[in-house]
C-alpha positions, 0 to 999 in steps of 0.5 A, spaced: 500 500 500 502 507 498 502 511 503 497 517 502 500 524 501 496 528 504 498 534 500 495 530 493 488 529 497 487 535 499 488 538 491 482 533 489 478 534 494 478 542 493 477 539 486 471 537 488 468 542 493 462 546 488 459 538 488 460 538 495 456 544 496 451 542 490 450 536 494 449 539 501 445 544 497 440 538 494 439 535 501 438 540 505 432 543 501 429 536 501 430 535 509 426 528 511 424 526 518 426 520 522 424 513 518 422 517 512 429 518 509 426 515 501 428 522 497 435 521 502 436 514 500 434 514 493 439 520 491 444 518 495 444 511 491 443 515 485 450 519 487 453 512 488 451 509 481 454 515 478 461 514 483 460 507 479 460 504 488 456 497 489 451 498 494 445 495 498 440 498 499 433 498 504 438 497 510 433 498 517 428 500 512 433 507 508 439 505 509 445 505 504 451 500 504 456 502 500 463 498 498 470 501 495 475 494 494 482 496 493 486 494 487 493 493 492 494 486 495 491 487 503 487 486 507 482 489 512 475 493 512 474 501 515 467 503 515 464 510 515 459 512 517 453 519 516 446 520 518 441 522 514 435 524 517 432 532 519 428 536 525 421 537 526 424 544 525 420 550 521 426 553 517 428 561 519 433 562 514 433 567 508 437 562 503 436 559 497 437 552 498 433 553 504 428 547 506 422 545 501 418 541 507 415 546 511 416 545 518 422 540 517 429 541 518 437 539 517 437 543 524 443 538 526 447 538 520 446 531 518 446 534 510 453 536 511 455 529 514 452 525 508 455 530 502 462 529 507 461 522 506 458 522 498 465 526 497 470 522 501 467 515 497 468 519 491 475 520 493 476 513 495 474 511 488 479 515 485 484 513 489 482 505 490 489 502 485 493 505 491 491 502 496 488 495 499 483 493 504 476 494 503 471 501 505 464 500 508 461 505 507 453 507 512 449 512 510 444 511 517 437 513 517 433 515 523 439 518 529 434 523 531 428 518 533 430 512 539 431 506 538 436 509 531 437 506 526 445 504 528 442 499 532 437 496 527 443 496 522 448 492 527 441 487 527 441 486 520 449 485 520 452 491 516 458 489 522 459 483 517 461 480 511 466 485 511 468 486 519 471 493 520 475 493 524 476 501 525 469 505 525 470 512 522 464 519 524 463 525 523 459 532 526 459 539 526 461 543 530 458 551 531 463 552 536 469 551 532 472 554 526 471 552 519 478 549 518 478 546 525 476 540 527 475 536 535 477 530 537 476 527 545 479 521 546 475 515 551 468 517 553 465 522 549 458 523 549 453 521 554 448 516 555 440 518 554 434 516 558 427 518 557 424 520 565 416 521 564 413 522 571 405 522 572 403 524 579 396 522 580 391 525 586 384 527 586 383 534 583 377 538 585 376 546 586 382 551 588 378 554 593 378 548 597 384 544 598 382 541 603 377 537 599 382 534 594 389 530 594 394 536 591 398 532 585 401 539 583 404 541 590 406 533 590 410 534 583 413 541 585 416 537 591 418 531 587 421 536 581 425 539 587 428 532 590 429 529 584 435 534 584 438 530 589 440 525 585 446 529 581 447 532 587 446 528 592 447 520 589 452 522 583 460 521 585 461 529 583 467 526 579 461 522 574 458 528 570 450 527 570 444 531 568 438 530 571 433 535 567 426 537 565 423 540 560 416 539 560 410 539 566 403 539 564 399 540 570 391 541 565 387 544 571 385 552 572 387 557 576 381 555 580 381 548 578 386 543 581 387 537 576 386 529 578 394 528 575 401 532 573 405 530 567 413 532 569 417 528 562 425 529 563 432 526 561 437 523 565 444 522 561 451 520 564 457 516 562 457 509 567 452 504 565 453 502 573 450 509 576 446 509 570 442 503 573 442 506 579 440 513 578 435 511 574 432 507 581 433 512 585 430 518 580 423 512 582 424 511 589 425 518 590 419 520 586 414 514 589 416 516 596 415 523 595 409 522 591 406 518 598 408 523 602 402 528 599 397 522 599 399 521 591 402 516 587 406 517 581 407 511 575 414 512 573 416 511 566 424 511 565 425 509 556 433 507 556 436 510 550 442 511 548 448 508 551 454 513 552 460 514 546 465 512 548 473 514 543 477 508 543 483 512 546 489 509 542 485 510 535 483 517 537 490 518 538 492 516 532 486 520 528 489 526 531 496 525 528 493 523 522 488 530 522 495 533 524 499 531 518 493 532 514 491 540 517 497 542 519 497 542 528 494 548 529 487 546 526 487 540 530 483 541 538 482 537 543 476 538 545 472 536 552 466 532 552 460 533 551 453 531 555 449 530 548 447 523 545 448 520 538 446 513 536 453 513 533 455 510 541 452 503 538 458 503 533 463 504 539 461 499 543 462 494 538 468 495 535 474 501 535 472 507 533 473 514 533 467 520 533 470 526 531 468 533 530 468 538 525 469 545 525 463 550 522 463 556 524 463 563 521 462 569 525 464 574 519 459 571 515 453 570 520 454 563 520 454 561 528 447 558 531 448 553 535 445 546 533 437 544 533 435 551 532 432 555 526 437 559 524 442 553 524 446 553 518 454 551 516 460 554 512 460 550 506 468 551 506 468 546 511 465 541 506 472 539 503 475 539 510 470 534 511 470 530 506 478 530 504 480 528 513 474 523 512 478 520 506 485 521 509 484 518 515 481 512 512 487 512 508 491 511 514 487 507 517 488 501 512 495 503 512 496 501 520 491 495 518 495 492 513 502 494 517 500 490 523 499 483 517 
């Protein structure tokens, strides 16, 4: 195998930067919801067609899977993986690629993630006669709707046949600069627990409170004990996150309703404390409830395991991001309290979930994630698919060094 020049595929990438933001721009206008990614999957497979890449396709329903065979002698298989689906989010952008589907958005830059691994498959193929081993391509549906679609791909067997044995992401950043890019190494990102709490009394007129069972006051009290939890409970080395942000308490104000509805999150990096936490979180709320002569039913929907960088391959990504970037472009960042599917990947095989820089003050370009403002620096595409393309270089250099 001929080790990559980083040089050389910095050149072809920028060569390819205008169909990069052509097929940023095309996927951003036509943003799909969670499970509906049809429009997606078809263009995606449309685009591989042309790169003349195999691929399967109806993989958890919209997925793509994609292969690139070397032409050198060599073994080993490193996979890349983007998600595809959009936000329930009314776009507020005044740009022209702005969403065509009223009310749904790419709020969370999954159109950059996709173009970015459209580009470094083309790549790929262009520069197959000089390296061994095999490039799996994963184009994944629904990452913003549990249970994902990284799991239900894992299910139908996209670790297999070929077996990856180094599995690649990559996010945007609004907080990072366009040209940068973020790397942690070991865990990264936090499990996800969905906490819905109803408390349940016997409502009746406000004016006499001394006729109902007040399961207000009782989940006011709950609310505020449940933060004992993080404060209390959680080794204050261990970060936790215990919050709320919906209550429906469907009375009047002078009607006490029969029930109060309190839906939160729970999210840490222990799967131990985890478990835990979630059987403090229902004996707290219970007791707490029985105290007012109420009951709450407790509801805690597991999520998403945390993520978690294998520290040596993330170590070694940051070198190669560094002989491809230049050291100043390179951060390493601390982690961070959100989720993402991508952390069923990581606890199955070596793998490194790396960040990419989008921000652009000059231009306006700053809205944090999930919001209706959100956009990217388009610059930022050719980082993205040149450091996706280069890192998968060297990543089956290292396979083929260790045959």
């Amino acid at each position: 195998m001929l080790s990559p020049d980083p040089g050389a595929v910095r050149e072809r990438a920028l060569k390819m930067h205008d169909r990069l933001i052509d097929w940023r721009r095309h996927l951003h206008r036509h943003p799909e919801l969670s499970e509906q990614e049809f429009q997606t999957s078809a263009f995606i497979q449309e685009v591989l067609t042309s790169l003349g890449i195999p691929f399967t396709a109806g993989v958890a329903d919209t997925g793509v899977v994609g292969l690139i065979e070397g032409m050198m002698p060599g073994q080993g298989c490193v996979a890349l993986r983007a998600d595809m689906d959009a936000l329930p989010i009314a776009e507020a952008n005044a740009v022209d690629y702005r969403s065509q589907n009223p009310g749904v958005m790419h709020a969370c830059g999954h159109d950059a993630h996709t173009a970015s691994l459209l580009g470094a498959a083309a790549l790929l193929q262009e520069m197959r006669a000089g390296f061994g081993g095999t490039v799996k391509l994963l184009f994944q549906p629904s990452e913003e709707q549990y249970p994902g679609g990284a799991i239900r791909m894992i299910r139908e067997g996209v670790l297999e046949d070929p077996n990856p044995a180094f599995i690649f992401g990559q996010h945007v950043l609004p907080t990072l600069d366009t040209g940068k890019v973020g790397f942690h190494p070991g865990p990264a990102m936090a499990s996800t627990d969905e906490v819905h709490l109803t408390v349940i009394g016997r409502g009746g007129h406000g004016a006499t409170p001394e006729l109902v069972t007040d399961p207000v006051t009782a989940a006011a009290h709950i609310l505020i004990a449940l933060q004992q939890v993080v404060s209390r409970k959680a080794n204050p080395l261990l970060p936790t996150v215990l919050s709320f942000g919906r209550v429906i308490a469907d009375g009047r104000t002078n009607i006490i309703p029969d029930q109060v509805e309190m839906h939160g999150i729970l999210r840490t990096f222990d799967e131990t404390w985890r478990t835990q936490a979630r059987e403090h979180i229902t004996r707290i709320a219970q007791q707490t409830a029985a105290a007012f002569g109420t009951t709450c039913e407790v509801f805690i929907d597991p999520g998403y395991p945390f993520l978690v960088n294998d520290p040596t391959l993330t170590l070694e990504a940051m070198e190669w991001a560094r002989e491809y970037l230049g050291t100043a472009q390179v951060e390493e960042i601390p982690a961070r309290m959100t989720s993402e599917d991508f952390a069923y990947f990581s606890q199955q095989r070596p793998s490194c979930f790396y960040r990419l820089g989008v921000r652009n003050e000059a231009r306006g370009i700053a809205s944090n994630l999930h919001t209706p403002t959100f956009d990217i620096d388009e610059q930022s595409l050719a980082t993205g698919a040149g450091l996706m393309a280069f890192i998968t270089l060297k990543a089956l250099e290292k396979l083929q060094e260790s045959q």
